[in-house]
N, C-alpha and C positions, 0 to 999 in steps of 0.2 A: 425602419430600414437601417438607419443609424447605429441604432442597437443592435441588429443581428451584424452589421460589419464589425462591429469592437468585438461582438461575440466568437466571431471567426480568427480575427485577427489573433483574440488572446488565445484560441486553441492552436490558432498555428503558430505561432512567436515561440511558444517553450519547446514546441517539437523540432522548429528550427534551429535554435542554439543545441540542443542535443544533438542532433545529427550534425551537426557541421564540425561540433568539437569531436564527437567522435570519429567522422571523415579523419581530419587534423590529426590526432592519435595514431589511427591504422596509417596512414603516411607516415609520420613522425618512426612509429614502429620499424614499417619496411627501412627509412633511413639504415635506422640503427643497425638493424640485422646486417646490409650491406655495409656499414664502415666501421664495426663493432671490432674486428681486427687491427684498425688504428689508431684506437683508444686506450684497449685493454693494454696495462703494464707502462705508461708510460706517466702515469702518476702527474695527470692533470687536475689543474684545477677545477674546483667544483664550481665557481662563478664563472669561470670560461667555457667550461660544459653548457654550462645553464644557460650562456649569451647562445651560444653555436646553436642550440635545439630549439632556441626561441626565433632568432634569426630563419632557421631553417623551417621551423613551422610556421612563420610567414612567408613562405614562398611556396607552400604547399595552397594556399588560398586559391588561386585560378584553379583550381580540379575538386578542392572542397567545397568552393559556397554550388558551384551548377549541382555537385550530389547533394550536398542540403536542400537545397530547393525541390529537387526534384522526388526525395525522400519522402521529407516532412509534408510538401503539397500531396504525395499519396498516400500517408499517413493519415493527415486532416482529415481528407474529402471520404476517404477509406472510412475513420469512424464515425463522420457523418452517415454513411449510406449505411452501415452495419447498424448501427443504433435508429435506425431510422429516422433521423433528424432530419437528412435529406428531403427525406420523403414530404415529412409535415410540411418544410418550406414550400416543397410543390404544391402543395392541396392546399395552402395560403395564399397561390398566386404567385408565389417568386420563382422564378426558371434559375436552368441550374450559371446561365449566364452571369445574372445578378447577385450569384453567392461567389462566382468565382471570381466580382467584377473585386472586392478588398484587396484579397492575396495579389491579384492582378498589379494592384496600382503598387503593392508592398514589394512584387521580384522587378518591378521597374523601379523603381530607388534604390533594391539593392545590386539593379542593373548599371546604376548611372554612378554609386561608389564603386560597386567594382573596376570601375574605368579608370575612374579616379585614383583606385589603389594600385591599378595593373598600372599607370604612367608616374606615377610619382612614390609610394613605397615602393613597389619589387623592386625596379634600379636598384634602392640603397638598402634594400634584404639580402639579393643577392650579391652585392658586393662585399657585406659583411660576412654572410656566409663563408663565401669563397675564400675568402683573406682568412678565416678561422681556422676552415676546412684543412688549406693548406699550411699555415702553422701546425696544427694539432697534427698531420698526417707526418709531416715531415721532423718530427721532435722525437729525439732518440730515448728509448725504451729506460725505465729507470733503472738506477744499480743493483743488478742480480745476479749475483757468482754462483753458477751451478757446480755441483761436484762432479770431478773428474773429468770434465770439460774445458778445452783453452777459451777463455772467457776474451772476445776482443771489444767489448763496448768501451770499453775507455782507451781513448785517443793515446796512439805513441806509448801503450802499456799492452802485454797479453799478459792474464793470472789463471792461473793454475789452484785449484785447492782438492784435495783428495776428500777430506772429509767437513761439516761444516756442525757448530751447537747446535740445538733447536730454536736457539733466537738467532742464527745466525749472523751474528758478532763475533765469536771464535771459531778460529778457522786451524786447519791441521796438514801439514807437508802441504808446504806454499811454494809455490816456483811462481817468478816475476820478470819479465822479460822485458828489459826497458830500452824503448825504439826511439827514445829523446833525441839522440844525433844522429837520425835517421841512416846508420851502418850498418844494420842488419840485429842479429842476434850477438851481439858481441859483449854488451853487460846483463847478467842473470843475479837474480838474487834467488835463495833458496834459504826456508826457515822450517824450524818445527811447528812453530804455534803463530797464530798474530788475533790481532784485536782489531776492531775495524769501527772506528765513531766519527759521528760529524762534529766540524767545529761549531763554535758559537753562532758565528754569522750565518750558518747553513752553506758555505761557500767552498770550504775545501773538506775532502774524508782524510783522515788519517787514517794510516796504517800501522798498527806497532807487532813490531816484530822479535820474536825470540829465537836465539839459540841458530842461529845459522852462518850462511857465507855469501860472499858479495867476489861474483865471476866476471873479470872483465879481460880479455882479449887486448894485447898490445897492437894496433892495426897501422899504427905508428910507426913502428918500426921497419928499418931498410930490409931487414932480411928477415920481413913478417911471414912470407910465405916459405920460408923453406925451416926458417925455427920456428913458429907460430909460440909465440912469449905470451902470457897469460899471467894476472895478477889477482890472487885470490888472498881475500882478508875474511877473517872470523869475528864476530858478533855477539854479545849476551841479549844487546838492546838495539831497535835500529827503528827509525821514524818516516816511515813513507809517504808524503802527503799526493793526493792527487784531486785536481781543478774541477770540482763540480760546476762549473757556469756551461759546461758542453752539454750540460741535461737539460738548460732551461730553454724555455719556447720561445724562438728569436720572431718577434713580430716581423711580417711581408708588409712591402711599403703597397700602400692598399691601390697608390697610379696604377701600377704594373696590371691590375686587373679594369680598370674602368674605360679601357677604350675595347674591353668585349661587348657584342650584341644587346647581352639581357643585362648589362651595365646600365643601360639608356636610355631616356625618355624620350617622346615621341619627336619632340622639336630636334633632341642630341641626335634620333636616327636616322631622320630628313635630313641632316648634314653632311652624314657619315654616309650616307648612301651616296647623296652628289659629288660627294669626293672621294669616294671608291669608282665610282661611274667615271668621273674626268681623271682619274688616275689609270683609268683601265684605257680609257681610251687614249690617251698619251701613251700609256705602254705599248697598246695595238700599231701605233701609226708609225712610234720606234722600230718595234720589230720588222713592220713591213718595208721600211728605210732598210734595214740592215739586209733581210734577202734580198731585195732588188740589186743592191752595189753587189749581190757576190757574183750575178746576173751580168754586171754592166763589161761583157767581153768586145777586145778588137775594135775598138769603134769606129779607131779611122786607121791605124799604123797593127800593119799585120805584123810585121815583127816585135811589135812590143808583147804581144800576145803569146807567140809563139817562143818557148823555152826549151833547154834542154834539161833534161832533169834523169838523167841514166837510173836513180832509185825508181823512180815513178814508172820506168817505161819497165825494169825487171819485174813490178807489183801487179802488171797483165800482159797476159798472155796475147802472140799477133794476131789467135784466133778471134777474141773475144774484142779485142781492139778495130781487127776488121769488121766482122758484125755489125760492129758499132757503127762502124762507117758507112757502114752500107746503107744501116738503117737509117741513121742521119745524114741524107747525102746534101749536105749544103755546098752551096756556092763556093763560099771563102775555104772549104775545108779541100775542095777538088783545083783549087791553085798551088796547094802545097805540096813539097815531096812525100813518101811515103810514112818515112822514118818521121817526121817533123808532125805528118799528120797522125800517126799512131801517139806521140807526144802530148799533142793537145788534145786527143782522144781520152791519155789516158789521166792528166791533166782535170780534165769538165769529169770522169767518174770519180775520183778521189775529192772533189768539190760537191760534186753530188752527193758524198757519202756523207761527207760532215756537213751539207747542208740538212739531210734527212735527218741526222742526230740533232742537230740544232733545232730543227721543227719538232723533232718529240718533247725536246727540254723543255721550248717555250709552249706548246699547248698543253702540258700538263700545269705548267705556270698560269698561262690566261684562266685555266678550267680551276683552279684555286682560287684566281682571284673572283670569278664568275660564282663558284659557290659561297665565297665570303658574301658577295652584293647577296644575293640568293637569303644568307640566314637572317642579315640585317633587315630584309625585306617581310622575312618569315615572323619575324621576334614584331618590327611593327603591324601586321596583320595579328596577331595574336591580343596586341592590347585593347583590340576591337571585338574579336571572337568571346572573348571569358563575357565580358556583356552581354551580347545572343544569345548565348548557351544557357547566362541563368531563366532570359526571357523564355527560351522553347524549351528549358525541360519542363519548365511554370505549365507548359501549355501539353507536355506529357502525363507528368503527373498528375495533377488537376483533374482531367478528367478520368483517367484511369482510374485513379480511387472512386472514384463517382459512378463508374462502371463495373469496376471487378466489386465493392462493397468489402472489403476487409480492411478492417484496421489493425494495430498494433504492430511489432516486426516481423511478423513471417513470412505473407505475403509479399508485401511493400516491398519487404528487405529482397526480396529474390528476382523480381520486377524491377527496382530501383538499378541493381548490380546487374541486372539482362543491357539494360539498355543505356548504363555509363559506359560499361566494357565496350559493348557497337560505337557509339561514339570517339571513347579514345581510341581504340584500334584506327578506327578510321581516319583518326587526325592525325596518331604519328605515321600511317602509313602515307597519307596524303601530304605532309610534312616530308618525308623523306624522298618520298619520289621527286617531289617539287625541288629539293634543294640539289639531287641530283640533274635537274634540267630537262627531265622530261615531263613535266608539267609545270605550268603556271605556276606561280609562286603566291597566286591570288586565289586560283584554283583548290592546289593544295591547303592553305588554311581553311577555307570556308567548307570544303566536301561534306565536310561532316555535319555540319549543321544544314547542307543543301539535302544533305540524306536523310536526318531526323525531323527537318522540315513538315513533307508533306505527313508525314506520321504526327504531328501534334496538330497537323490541320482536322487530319483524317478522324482522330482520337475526339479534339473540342466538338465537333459536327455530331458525333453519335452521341457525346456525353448531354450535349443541349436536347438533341431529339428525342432523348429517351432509348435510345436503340438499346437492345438488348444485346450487345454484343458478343459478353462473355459469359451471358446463360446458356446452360448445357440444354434445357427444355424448348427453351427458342431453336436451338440449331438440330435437336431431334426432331420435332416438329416439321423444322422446313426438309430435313432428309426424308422421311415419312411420306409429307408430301408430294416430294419428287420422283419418291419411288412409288408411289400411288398413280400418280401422274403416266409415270412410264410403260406400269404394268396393264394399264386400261389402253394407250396406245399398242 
């Protein structure tokens, strides 16, 4: 028995590492295709790439090891039963429990790293990421003068070039618009030819220039707008230099991202939750101080209450003021004179209005902070779930191949992709709903495994009994039958 567990193990061990790097891959892929727009032209480095896709392919882990497992286990068991290995084991006396008891004990250890990995790597994956992500998104595109286009990537310059060499270093009718003393268009250079190289240090381009003129606008002067005086000099040679350090990728100070959600290990979100929780409810108890005082009318002295205020009383009409009155027939309101009581009438609805404005303000404020507690809650439920998920797809997979009898990827692969896709669907949707507030935030993480659940109960029961579940001649047979059955009653 020892021997057929190693035996198992090593046919499943190499189909696991394949499948999970390639999971990792088609992730990695999708990345790229979505942020491939903020890469291309901007002449990054090739060890900062290489950190960001490495970085980012460890945070693809929670989605790829449950489809490994879940692959490779119907892979296995798949060409067990195709090759009839399966079979022999049975007619030996082993049930198909006992072969799947190896793998078993193999997706709980890579149940109990997963855990391990989901609370202490992804924090510091995803902060890396993220701090990359946003360097490399936010770094300006490198130096490329297009023809006959005002080129504005360089800071307090726009250039102009009509035509350009094919190694694009010589350039041809140059216009230069220099926005250094921020006054608009008022010095221009214009040349026939120029030359454009880096310096030694990589730090500044020069520009050298032929054959033109240097246009500057006297704005200076007292009677600039009525003579508008201008100072134009001629040129054989002229040296332009411009500061290449605005191209380089200015590192994000990496704090700015680590007090988000999926920053945080489980101890750091137990914290952050009690004190979003005692910050929410302090905010609550504020707010409800502040409506009550706007409440706190007349208490004891009718005339401190009562105002005149001539704006307030032309902003309603006597009709809608009486109304008022009538409907609110209080006590202290039917001591007052007419005019005075139309006042404080109109007085409590202009207090109404801005207090109704002030309750939209604040509940859309509490219902912010309510879905931040909400994701912090969501992010720690998840460092629990990626563990489950590789246990029960163990328990999908597994028997499935043991029952459909195919190996290799065609089946598996289509089987495997059926019922990752039901799962994630179902988790970001139950994810989503949940951090909107209409369901549990408990609820939501776990759905999807409460869904695939009884299906891998369902699945182990038939694959140990032998059921024939996904034979086409079993389930004609039993049709046959029933319709035999029918036709005699």
């Amino acid at each position: 028995m020892k021997k057929l567990g190693i035996y198992i193990i090593r046919q499943y061990i190499g189909t696991f590492i394949f499948t999970f790097f390639v999971a990792i891959f088609i992730l990695l892929m999708q990345f790229l295709w979505t942020w491939v727009d903020e890469f291309i032209g901007k002449g990054v480095e090739f060890w900062v790439m290489f950190k960001l896709l490495f970085y980012t392919s460890v945070t693809f882990v929670p989605m790829a090891l449950p489809l490994a497992i879940l692959l490779s286990s119907l892979m296995c068991f798949g060409n067990l039963g195709e090759f009839y290995e399966l079979v022999a084991m049975k007619a030996s006396g082993i049930s198909t429990w006992k072969v799947m008891r190896p793998l078993l004990y193999f997706s709980l250890v890579m149940s109990v790293l997963g855990f391990f990995f989901s609370n202490n790597v992804m924090p510091y994956a995803n902060l890396k990421m993220q701090s990359m992500l946003y360097d490399v998104s936010h770094k300006k595109m490198t130096l490329e003068i297009p023809e006959g286009v005002f080129y504005r990537g360089l800071d307090k310059y726009v250039i102009r070039v009509a035509k350009k060499s094919k190694d694009s270093n010589w350039m041809y009718d140059i216009m230069i618009y220099d926005h250094t003393e921020g006054k608009g268009n008022v010095n221009v250079t214009v040349a026939d030819s120029g030359y454009m190289a880096m310096t030694p240090s990589q730090r500044n381009m020069i520009f050298t220039l032929y054959d033109g003129y240097n246009y500057s606008e006297m704005i200076d002067d007292r009677d600039y707008r009525t003579r508008r005086p201008f100072q134009k000099m001629a040129f054989k040679r002229q040296l332009v230099s411009f500061d290449m350090s605005q191209f380089d990728m200015h590192h994000m100070d990496e704090d700015a991202f680590k007090t988000h959600q999926s920053m945080l290990n489980i101890r750091q979100l137990n914290v952050a939750i009690d004190s979003l929780n005692v910050l929410y409810e302090h905010r609550q108890e504020s707010n409800d101080r502040s409506l009550l005082s706007r409440f706190q009318f007349m208490s004891t002295d009718e005339a401190s209450f009562v105002r005149s205020d001539k704006k307030l009383k032309k902003k309603y009409d006597d009709a809608t003021l009486n109304d008022t009155i009538s409907v609110f027939n209080w006590p202290l309101l039917s001591n007052l004179p007419e005019k005075e009581r139309q006042s404080v009438v109109g007085i409590a609805l202009a207090n109404t209005t801005n207090t109704k404005e002030s309750l939209v303000t604040i509940s859309k404020e509490m219902n912010n902070q309510r879905i931040n507690i909400r994701k912090h809650e969501q992010v720690l439920n998840q460092k629990f779930t990626l563990s489950v998920a590789c246990i029960l797809f163990f328990f999908i997979g597994a028997p499935l191949g043991a029952i459909i009898r195919k190996g290799g990827l065609g089946m598996p692969v289509v089987v495997s992709v059926v019922f990752f896709v039901i799962y994630y669907v179902i988790t970001i949707i139950g994810e989503r709903v949940a951090v909107n507030g209409d369901m549990s935030v408990f609820l939501g993480a776990w759905i999807s495994s409460l869904v695939l659940f009884p299906i891998g109960i369902f699945l182990t029961f038939k694959a140990t009994t032998d059921a024939a579940l996904l034979d086409a001649e079993s389930w004609k047979k039993l049709f046959m039958k029933k319709d035999k059955k029918r036709k005699t009653i």
